[in-house]
Each structure stands twice: as C-alpha cells, then as structure tokens.
C-alpha positions in Angstrom: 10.7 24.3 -6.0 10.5 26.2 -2.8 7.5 25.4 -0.5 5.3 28.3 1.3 4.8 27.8 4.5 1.3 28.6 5.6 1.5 28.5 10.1 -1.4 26.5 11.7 -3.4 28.7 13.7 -4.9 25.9 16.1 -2.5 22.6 16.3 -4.2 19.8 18.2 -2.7 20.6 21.7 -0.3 18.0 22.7 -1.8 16.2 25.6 -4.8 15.8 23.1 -2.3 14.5 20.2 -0.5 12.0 22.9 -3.6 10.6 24.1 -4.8 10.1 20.8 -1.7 7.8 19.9 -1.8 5.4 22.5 -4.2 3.7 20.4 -4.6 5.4 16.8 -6.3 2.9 15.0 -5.7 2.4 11.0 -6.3 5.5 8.7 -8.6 7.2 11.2 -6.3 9.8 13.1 -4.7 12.6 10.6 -2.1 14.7 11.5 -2.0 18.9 11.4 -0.6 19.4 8.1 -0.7 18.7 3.9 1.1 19.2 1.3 -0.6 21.0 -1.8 1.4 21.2 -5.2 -0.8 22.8 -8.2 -0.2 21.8 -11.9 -1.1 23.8 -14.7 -0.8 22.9 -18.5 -1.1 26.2 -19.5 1.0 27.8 -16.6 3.7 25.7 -17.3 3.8 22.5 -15.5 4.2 21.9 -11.6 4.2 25.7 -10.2 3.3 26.7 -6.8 4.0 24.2 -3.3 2.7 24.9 0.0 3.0 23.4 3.4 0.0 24.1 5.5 -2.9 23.3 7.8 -4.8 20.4 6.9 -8.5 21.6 5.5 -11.0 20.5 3.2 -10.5 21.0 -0.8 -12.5 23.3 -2.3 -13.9 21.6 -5.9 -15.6 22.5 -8.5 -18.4 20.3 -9.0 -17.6 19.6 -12.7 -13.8 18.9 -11.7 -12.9 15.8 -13.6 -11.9 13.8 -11.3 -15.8 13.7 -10.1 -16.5 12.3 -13.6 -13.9 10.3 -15.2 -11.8 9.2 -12.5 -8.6 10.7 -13.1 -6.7 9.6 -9.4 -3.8 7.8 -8.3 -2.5 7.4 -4.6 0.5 6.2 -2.7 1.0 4.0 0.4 4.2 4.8 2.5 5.3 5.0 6.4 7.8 6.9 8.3 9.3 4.6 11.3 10.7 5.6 14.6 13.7 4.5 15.4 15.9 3.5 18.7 18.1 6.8 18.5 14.6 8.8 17.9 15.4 9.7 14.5 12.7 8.5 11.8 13.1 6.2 8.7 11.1 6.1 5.5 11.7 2.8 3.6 12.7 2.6 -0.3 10.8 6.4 -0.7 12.3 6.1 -4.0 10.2 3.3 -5.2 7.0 4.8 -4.5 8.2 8.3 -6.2 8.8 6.2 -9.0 5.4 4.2 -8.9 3.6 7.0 -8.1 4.5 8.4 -11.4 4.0 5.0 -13.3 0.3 5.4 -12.0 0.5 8.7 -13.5 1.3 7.4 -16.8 -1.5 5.2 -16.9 -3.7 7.1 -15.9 -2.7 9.9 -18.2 -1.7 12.5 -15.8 1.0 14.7 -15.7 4.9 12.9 -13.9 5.8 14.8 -10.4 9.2 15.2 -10.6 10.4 12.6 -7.9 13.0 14.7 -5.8 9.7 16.9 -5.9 7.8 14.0 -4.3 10.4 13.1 -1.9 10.9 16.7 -0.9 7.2 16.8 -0.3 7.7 14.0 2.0 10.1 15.5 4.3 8.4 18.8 4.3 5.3 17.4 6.1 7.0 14.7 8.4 9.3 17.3 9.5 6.1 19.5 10.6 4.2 16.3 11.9 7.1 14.4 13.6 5.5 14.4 16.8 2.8 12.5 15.1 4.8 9.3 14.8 3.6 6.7 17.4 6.3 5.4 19.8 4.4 1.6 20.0 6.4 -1.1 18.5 3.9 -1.6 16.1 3.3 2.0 15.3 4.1 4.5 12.6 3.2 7.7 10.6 1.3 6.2 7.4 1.7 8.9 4.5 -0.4 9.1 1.6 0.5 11.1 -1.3 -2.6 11.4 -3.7 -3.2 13.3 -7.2 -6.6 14.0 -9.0 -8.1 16.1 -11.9 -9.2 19.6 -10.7 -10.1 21.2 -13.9 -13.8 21.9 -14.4 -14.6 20.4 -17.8 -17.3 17.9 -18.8 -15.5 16.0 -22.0 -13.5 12.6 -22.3 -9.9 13.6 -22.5 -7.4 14.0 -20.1 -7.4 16.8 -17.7 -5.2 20.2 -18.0 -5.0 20.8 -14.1 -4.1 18.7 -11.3 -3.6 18.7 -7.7 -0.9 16.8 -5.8 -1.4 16.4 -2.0 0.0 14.4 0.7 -1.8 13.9 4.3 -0.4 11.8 7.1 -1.8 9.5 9.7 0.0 8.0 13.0 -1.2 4.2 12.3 -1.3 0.8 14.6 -1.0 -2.4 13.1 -3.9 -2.8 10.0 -4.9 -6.3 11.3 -6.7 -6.0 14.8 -5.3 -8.1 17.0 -1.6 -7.8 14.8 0.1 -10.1 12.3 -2.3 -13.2 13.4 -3.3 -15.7 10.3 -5.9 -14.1 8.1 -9.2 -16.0 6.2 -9.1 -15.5 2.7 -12.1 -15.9 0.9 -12.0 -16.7 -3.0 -13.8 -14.8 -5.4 -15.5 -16.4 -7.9 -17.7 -13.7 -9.3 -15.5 -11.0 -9.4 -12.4 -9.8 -11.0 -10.5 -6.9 -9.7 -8.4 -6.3 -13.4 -7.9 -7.8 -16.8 -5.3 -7.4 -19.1 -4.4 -4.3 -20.8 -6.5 -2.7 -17.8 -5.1 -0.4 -14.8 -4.3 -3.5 -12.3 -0.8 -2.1 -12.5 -1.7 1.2 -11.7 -2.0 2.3 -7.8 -5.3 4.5 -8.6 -8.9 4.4 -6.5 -10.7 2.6 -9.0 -9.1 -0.9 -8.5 -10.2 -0.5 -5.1 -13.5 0.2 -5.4 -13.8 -2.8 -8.0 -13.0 -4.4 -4.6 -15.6 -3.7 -2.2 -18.5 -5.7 -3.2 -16.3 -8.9 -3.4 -14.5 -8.0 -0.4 -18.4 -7.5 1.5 -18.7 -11.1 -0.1 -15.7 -12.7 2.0 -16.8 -10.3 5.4 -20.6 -11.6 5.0 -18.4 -15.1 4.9 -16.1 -14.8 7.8 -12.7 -13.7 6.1 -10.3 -10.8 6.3 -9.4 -10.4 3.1 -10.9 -11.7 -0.7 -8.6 -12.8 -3.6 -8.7 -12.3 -6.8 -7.9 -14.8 -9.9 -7.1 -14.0 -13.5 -9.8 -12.5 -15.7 -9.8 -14.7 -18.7 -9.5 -18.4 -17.1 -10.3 -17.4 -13.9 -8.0 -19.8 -12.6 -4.7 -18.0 -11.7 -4.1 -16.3 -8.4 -3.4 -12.6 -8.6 -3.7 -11.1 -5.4 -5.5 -9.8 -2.7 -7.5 -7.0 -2.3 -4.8 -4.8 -1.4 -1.3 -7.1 -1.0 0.5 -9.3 -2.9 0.8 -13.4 -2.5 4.0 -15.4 -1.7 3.5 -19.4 -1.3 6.4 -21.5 0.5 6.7 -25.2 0.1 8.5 -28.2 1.1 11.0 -28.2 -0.8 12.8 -24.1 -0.3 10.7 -23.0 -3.4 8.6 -20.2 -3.4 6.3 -19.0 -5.8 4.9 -15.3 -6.0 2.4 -14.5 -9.0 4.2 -12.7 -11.9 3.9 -8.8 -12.9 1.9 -9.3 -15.8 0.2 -5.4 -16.0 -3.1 -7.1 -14.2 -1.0 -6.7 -10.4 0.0 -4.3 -8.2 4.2 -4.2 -8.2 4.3 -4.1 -4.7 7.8 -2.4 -2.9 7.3 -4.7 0.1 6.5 -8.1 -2.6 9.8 -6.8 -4.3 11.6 -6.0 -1.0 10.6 -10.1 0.2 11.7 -11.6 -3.4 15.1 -10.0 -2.1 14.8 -11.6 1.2 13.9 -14.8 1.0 16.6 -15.5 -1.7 19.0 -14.2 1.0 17.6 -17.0 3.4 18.7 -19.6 0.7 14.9 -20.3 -0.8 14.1 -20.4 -4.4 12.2 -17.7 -5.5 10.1 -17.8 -8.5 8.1 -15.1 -10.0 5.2 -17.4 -11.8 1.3 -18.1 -12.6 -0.3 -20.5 -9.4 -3.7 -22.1 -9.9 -6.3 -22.0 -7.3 -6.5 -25.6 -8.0 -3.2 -26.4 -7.8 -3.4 -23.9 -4.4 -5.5 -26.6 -2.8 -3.9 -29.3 -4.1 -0.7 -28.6 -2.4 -2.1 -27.2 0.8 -4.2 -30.3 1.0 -1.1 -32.8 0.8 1.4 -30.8 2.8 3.7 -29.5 0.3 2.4 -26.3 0.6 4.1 -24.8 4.5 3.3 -21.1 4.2 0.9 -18.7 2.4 1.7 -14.7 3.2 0.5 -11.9 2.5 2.4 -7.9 2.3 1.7 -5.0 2.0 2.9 -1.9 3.0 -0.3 -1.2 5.6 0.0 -5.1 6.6 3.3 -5.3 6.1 3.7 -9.2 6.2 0.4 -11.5 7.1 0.3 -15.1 7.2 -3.0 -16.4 5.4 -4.2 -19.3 7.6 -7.6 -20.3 5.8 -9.1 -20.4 2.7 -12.5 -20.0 2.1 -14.8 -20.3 -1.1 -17.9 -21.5 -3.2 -15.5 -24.6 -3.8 -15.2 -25.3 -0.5 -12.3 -24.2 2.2 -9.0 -25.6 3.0 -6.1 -24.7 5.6 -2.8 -23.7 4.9 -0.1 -26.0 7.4 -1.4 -26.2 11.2 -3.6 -23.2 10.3 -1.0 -20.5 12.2 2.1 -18.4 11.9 4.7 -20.5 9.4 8.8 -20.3 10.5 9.7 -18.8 7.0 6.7 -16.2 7.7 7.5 -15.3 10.8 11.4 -15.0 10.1 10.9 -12.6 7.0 8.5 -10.0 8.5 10.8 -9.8 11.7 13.8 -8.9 9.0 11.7 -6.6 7.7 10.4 -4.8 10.2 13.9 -4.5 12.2 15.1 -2.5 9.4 12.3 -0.4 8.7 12.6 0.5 12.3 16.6 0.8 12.5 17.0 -2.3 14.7 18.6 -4.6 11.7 21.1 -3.4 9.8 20.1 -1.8 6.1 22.4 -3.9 4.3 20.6 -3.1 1.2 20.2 0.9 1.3 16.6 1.0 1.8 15.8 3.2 4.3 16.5 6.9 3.9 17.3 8.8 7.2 14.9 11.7 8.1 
C-alpha cells in the first residue's frame, strides 16, 4: 500500500524541538507527524494510508469505540545509535502482537509488513525527534479503535489504525533505581478466559484504582495476583516479573492467557539462559514470595517492560505486611541483564540474535 504524503505546514522550529529534548519527560512530548490507515468492511479491507501532521481525530460521537471498547495499542522504541543510524528492536514481535490483540478483541489483522512499513514511514519524518541522551529514545505507539457510528453489541465494520511518536527519558524518575511494589489484595487486573493477553486500554484502566492504592501507600508500581486463588503472582501493572535465587534458578510467571507476553520478558528468558541460569516459566506464590525473600534465597526481583525496560523491585509492600528483596538495591544478575539489553538496543553490543532492525 502506498502512503500519501500530507506536508506539515508549521513543524515545531528546531531550536524549539532541541530544547524540548534535553529533558522530554515520559509520554508528554509528541512529535510532528502520524500515521492514519482507514479500514472498511464494505470497501474492502485496509484501503487508504497517509503520512501527515499530527491533529486531533475527528469522531462521531456514537463511534463504537466510545461505547464498547473496541481498542488495542502497541509499546515500541526506536534507539539512536553510535554511527547515528537508529534501531527499532524485535519490530516483528509487536506487528505480530499487535494483531493477536486484534484477534481478541475482534478487530480486523493489519497486515504486519503494513505495520512495519508504517513504522518507518513516521520515524523517517520524525528522526530528528530521537533524543541523543544515553537514556533517551523515540517511544512509538501504534493504536487501533472502532470508528463506525453504530449503537449495537457486535463488532465494528470500520476501524482506524494510527501511530504517534514521542522522544522519551527514562519512565522511572531518577532511572533504573529499585522500585516499591505494593500488593493488591482487592483487585484483579484479569481472569481467565478474559483479555489479560490482549495489549488493549481496558486492562489498564482496570489498573488505576489499585495502582492509586500503592501511590496513596508509597510504591511505584502495584501487582497483581491470580483471580481465582488470589495467591499467584502475575504481574505488574504494566511489566512482567522475573525472580533470581541462590541457587542460578529463575522463575518468571507462566503465559497462561491472564498475562501480557511481553517482547522484553521473552527477550530476558533468552538472556539469562545465555548467562548460565535456569530459567523456568512457572506459577510463584505471594507466600512463597516472602518466604524466600525473607530467608535469603530469593537475590533479585525485576521488573521489564518495554517503557522501563529492566527495574529492580527493591520493596514490597501490602495489607500483609512488607518485606525487602536482598540489601534492598540493584542485584548483580539485574544489573548485568539490563546493561546487555540496552547495549544492543542501542548498537553498542553486538545483535547476536537478529533483534534489531536497522532504520
């Protein structure tokens, strides 16, 4: 599909731009540009792609989307690297997610070269965007909704794909320093047979009120246990859990369909069993959680993401009391992983693996 290109009449002047990325914050800065692709059951399918100037949507109040929550989003970044070129990271995985979303969700596939295309369209308008910092980069967002005007319970005949882009710092202030998590007790974010697996708005905002919980409490982040025991540790509000112990064993909670598949909890599974430690994908206990942080067996708890990328959880904080996890800081096997990461999203460790796609 060939995109229409739609010239900005007033780009944000570049002295503004550069002064604006010394210190860009987290999802508040956008760039000039979006992508629009418009979908049509009747028309067809996917039909029309433009790059243009980034502008409100117009919608029609009754667009379903508004009323039965038809949406699903991406989280991806572009990286600068040493030779000035940019990086995305494992692009592929998020086409494909995006469109396993989709299915849930009952909304039409984008055809992932169509996705990936609409990716290099906009950072190729927006590369001056990308932040130069160490710690910065150009956080993408690709997003689809219901646009038809319709009140009725079925799925939608019209959609709209569109991807926006903001020049981000690190999501933590302050960087990768150990988080407080606090445990929800009250709340569950999914239950089986439910959208946990599905990247779309609603999980999130099943979030908030817990999350207020654990800000009103003095932690970063809440997590959420299983819906029917309420006893197994799923994840955080928005990353996945890895726990390290003693003896080179890891455990991350399993993909049951009540998770988010992360690309950066797959990409550390990878990594960690290339550092000689024994991965295993399987159910944790809160209980079992304290148990082992309390004795020592426990070293590390982290967190990752793709905002957060990798985040050692320090404390633990709940109804049932708190507990720390090691000295409280930054754990060895932690520290070592993220750095691996990072250096090859940003081109400074070599992409053994064939994640990261040259722009």
């Amino acid at each position: 599909m060939d995109f229409a290109h739609i010239p900005h009449p007033a780009p944000v002047p570049d002295e503004t731009r550069q002064q604006a990325l010394l210190d860009p914050g987290f999802g508040k800065l956008f760039t000039d540009h979006m992508v629009v692709i418009d979908y049509d059951a009747d028309k067809g399918g996917w039909y029309q792609a433009t790059l243009g100037p980034r502008q409100p949507i117009s919608l029609d109040p009754a667009a379903a989307v508004l009323h039965y929550a038809q949406e699903i989003f991406e989280g991806m970044k572009a990286y600068k690297h040493g030779d000035d070129t940019l990086g995305l990271f494992r692009p592929e995985q998020n086409a494909r997610r995006f469109n396993a979303s989709a299915r849930r969700m009952a909304m039409p596939a984008l055809p992932e070269e169509l996705f990936l295309e609409s990716i290099r369209q906009l950072v190729a308008a927006d590369r001056d965007w990308v932040p130069s910092d160490p710690d910065g980069s150009l956080y993408l967002r690709p997003f689809m909704f219901a646009s038809e005007a319709f009140l009725g319970v079925r799925p939608a005949r019209q959609y709209k794909y569109i991807l926006i882009a903001s020049p981000v710092g690190p999501y933590f202030k302050g960087g990768a320093k150990p988080v407080k998590i606090w445990v929800s007790r009250n709340y569950t974010r999914a239950a089986p047979g439910g959208t946990g697996a599905a990247k779309t708005g609603g999980n999130y905002a099943a979030s908030l009120v817990p999350q207020a919980e654990g800000i009103e409490n003095g932690c970063d982040q809440v997590v959420f246990l299983d819906a029917v025991e309420k006893k197994w540790i799923e994840e955080l509000g928005g990353m996945n859990l890895f726990f390290v112990f003693d003896d080179g064993t890891v455990i991350t909670p399993p993909l049951t369909g009540t998770i988010l598949p992360g690309i950066t909890r797959d990409s550390l599974i990878q990594l960690l069993r290339e550092e000689g430690l024994n991965v295993r994908e399987e159910p944790y206990s809160i209980d079992q959680w304290r148990v082992d942080a309390t004795t020592g067996k426990l070293l590390e708890t982290m967190a990752c993401g793709t905002a957060a990328v990798v985040t050692p959880v320090g404390t633990v904080l709940g109804p049932d009391g708190d507990f720390t996890i090691g000295t409280g800081g930054t754990g060895q096997i932690t520290n070592k992983v993220r750095e691996k990461l990072v250096g090859i999203q940003k081109g400074a460790v070599s992409d053994t693996h064939g994640w990261v796609t040259k722009l």
